[in-house]
C-alpha positions in Angstrom: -116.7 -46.3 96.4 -116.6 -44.4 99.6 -113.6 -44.5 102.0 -116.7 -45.1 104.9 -118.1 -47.6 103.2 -114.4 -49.6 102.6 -113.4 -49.1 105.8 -112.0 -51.8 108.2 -111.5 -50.1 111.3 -114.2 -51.7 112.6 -112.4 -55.5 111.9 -109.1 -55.0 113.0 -107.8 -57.5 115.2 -106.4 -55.0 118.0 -109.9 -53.2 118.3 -108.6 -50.8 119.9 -105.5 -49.9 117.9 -106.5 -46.7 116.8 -106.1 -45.4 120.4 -102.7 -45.2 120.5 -101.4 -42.2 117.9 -100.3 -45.1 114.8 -100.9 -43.3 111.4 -103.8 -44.6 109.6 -104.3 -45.2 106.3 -107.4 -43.8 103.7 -109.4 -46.9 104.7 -109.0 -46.7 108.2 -106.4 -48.8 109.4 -103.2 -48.7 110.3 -100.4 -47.4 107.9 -99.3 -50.6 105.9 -95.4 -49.6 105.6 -95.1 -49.1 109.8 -97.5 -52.5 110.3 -95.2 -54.5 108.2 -91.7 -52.9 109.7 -93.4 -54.2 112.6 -93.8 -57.5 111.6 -90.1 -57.9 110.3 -89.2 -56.8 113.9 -91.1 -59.3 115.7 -90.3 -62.0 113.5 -86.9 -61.8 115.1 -85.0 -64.4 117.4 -84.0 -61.5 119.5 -87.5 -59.6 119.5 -88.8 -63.3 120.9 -86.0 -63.5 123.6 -86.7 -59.5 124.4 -90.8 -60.3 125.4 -89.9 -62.9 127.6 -87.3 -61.5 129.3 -89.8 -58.1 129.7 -92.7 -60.4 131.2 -89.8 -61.9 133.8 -88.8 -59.0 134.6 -92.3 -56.8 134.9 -92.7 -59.7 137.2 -89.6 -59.5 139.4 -88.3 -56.4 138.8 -90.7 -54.0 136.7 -88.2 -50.7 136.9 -85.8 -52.5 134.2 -88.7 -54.2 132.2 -89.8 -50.3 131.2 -85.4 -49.9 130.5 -85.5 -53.0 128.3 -88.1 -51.6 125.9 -85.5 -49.1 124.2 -84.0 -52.5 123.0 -86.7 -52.4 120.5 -85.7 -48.9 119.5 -82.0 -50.1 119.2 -83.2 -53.1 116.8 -84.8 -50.4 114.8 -82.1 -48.5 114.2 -80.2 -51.8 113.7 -82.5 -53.2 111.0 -83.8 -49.7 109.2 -81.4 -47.4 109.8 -83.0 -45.6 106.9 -86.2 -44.2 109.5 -86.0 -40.9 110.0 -86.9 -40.2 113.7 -91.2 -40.0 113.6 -91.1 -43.1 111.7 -88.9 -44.7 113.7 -91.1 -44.1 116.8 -94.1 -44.8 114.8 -92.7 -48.9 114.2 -91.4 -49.1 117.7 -94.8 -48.1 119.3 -96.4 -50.8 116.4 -94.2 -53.1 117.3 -94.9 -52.8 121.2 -98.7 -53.2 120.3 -98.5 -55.9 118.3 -96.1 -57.4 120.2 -97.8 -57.6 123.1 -100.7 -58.9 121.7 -99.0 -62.2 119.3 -97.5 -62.6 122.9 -100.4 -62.8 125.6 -102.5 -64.7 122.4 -99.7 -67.4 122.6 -99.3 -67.5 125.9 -103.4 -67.6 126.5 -103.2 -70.8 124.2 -101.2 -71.9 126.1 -102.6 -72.2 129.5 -106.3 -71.6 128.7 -107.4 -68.8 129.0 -110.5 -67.2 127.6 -110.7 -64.3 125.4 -112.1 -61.8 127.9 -108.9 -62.4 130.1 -106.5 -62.1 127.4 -107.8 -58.9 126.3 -108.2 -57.2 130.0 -104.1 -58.7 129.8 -103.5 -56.8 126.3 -105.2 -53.7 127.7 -103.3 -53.4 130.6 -100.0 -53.7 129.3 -100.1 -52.0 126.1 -101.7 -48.8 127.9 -98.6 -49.1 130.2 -95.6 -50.1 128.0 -96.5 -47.8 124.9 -98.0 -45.3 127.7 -94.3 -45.1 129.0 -92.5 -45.0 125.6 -94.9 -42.2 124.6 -93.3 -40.3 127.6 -90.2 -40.8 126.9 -90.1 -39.7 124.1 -92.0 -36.5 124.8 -89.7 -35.9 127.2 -86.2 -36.5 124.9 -88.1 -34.0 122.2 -88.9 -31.2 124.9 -87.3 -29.2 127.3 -90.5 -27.5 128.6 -90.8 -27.5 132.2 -94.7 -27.5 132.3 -94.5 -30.3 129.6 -92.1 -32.7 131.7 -94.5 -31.7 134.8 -97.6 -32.7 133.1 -95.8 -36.1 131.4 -94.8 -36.8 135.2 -98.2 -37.1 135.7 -98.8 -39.2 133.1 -96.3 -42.0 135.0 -99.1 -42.7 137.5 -101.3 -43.9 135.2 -98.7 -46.3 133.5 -98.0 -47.5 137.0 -101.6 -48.4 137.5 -102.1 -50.5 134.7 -98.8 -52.1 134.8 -99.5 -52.8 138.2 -103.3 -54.5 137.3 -101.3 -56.3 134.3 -98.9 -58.0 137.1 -101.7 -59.0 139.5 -104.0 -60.4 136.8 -101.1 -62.0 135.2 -99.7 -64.0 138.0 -102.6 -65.0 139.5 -103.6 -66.3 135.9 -100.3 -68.6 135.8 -101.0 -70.2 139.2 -101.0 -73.9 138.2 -101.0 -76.8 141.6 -98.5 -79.0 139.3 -95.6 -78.1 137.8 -94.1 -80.3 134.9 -91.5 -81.2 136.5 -90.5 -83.7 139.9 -88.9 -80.9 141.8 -91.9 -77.9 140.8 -93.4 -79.0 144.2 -90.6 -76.8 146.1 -91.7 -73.9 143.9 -93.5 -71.2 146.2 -95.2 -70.1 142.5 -95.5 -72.9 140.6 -95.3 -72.1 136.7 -95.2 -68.3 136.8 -91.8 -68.3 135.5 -92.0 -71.8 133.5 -92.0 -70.4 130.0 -90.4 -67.7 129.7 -87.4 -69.7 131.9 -87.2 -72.0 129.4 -87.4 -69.1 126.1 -84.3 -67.6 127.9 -81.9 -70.9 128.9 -79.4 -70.7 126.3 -77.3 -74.5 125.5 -74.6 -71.9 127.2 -76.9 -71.8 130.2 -77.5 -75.2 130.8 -74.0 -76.2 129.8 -72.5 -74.1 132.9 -75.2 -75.4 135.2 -74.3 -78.9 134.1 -70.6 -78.9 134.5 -71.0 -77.4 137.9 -73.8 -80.5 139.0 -71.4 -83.1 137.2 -67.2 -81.6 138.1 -65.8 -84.3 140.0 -63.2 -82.0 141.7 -65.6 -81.0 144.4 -64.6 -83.1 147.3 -68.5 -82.6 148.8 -72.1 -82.6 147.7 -71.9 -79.0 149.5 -70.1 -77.4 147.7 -71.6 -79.0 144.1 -74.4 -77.7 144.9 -73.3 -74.2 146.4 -71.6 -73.8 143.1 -75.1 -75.1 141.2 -76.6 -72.1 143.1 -74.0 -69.7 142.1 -74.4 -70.3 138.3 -77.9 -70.3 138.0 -78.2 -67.4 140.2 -76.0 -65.6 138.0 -78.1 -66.4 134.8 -81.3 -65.6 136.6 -79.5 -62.6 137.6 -77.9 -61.1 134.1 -81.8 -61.6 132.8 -83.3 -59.7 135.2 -80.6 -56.8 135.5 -80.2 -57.7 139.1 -76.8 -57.6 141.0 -78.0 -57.6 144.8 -76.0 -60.2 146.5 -78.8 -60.9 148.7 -81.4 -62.7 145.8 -85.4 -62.1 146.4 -87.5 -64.5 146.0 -88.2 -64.2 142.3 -84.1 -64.4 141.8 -84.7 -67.6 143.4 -87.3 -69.2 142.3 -86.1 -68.2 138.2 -82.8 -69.6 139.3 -84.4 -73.0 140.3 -86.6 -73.3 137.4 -83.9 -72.6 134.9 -82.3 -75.7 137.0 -85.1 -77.9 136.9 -84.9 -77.1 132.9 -81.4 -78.2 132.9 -81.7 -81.6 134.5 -85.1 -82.3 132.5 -83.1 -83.9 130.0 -82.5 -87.7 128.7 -78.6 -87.7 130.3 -80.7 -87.5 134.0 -83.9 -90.5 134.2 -86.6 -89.3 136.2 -85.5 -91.2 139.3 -82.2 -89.3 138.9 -84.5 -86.1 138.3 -86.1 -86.2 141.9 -83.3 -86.9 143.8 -81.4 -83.8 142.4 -84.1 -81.8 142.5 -84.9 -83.1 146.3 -81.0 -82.1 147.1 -81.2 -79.3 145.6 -84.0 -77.2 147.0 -82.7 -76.4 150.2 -79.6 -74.7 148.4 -81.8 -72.4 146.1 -84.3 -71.5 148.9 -82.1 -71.0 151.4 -85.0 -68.6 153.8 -88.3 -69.2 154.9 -90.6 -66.8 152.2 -94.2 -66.8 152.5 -96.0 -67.9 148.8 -95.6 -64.7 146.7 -99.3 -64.2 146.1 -99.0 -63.3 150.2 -96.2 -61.3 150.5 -97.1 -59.1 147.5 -98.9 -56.9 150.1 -97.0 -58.1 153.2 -96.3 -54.0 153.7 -99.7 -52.2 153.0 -99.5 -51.0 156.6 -96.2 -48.8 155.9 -96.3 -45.8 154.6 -96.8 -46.6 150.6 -95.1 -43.1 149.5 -91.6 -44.3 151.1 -91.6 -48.0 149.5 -92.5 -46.9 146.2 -90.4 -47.1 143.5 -90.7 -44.5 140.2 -90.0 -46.3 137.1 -87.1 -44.4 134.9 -87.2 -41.5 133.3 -84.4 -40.0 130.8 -81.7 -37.5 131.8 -81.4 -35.1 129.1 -77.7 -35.7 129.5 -77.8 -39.5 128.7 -79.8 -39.0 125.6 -76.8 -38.6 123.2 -77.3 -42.1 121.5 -80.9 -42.6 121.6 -82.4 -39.7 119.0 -84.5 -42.2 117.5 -87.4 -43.3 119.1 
């Protein structure tokens, strides 16, 4: 029997997985040992906690979603140690491919979306995640001049289709109702709803609670100054963020991952809206346009000084990341 004629390249559920430099194997697909060291990757609590917190993030701050990828690489070496280095990068770029795909095919269950949208979604951001691990790794393994020029290059296009994956991807979750009383307040209504609720640990919600419930504050004030503090904080340690001076997104996580807490049978829904009602002023304290609008609130300045490159690796800081 021919190796054409038993091929399944041609019926592989990422069509387009060939694309991205996997090993194949004689029948055309990709290498069973690195597909499966995927799959025991992604089957992980932490590898579920890790895709969330990259779509917040690519949302409200995409420079430390591209840093938080490596944390694949580090549950590599964690798990199969044993890899030497090409394998190793071979199952972290599977992993970010199939990754990304189990993820957008749950999450266009989900909310109903239609195939054609959930693949432009997949196409977008696993040309610009594996796009920018690619690069990085290049650039660890090479200390050419013309080569780190040329994979500089290379950034732009990761940028673009990182960029179309945000767009299409937020204006995809824009939802009129929110499940909960307080979601009305929400100047983007779902766009953080499930992954806020993937990444609120019992530890989470138990801090949030005891601030809303402490009877030693003397004032509704300051309970609800120090509700603000703590789910700032936690909105904040997801997204890498330590500006004292929270954006919008920092504020609008914060507030759902509030909303989560008090969603709960301790609060009845009466109990619900009145805390969420309270409440709302605290976590948006300024006056933001919807985020759809403000997203190009600046196209009039000068684009070169607002832009932002995503991360690169210093040769010097590469000392405990050989394997990617």
């Amino acid at each position: 029997m021919s190796r054409k004629y038993a091929s399944v390249k041609p019926y592989q559920a990422i069509i387009d997985i060939g694309e991205y430099g996997i090993p194949n194997s004689a029948t055309g697909g990709p290498d069973p040992a690195i597909y499966q060291a995927s799959g025991k990757i992604l089957d992980t609590e932490k590898s579920h906690w890790l895709w969330s917190n990259i779509l917040l993030r690519l949302i409200a701050n995409p420079i430390s979603a591209m840093e938080t990828l490596l944390s694949f690489s580090e549950q590599i070496e964690t798990e199969m140690s044993y890899l030497p280095n090409q394998k190793h990068s071979d199952v972290l770029l599977m992993s970010l491919i199939r990754g990304i795909d189990e993820l957008l095919q749950r999450r266009g269950a989900q909310f109903g979306w239609t195939y054609p949208q959930v693949e432009e979604l997949r196409t977008h951001l696993t040309r610009g995640l594996v796009g920018y691990i690619r690069i990085v790794i290049a650039l660890q393994n090479s200390n050419d001049q013309q080569e780190i020029e040329a994979r500089s290059a290379d950034m732009d296009l990761v940028e673009e289709h990182v960029s179309l994956f945000v767009e299409h991807y937020t204006r995809l979750m824009e939802r009129r109702q929110g499940p909960f009383a307080g979601c009305k307040y929400c100047p983007s209504k779902c766009l953080y709803r499930t992954d806020t609720h993937n990444l609120l640990t019992a530890k989470n919600k138990k801090w949030i609670t005891e601030e809303l419930t402490d009877a030693n504050y003397d004032t509704d004030d300051e309970r609800y100054q120090a509700v603000v503090v703590a789910s700032t904080s936690i909105a904040q340690s997801w997204l890498g963020d330590t500006d004292e001076d929270p954006t919008l997104h920092i504020e609008g996580i914060s507030y759902c991952a509030y909303l989560h807490t008090i969603a709960r049978p301790n609060f009845s829904e009466y109990e619900q809206i009145i805390l969420s009602n309270t409440a709302k002023d605290y976590f948006f304290k300024n006056s933001h346009a919807p985020l759809e609008d403000t997203a190009n609130e600046d196209d009039d300045d000068d684009d070169d000084d607002d832009k932002q490159d995503f991360p690169y690796f210093d040769d010097d800081d590469d000392d405990d990341d050989d394997k990617l």
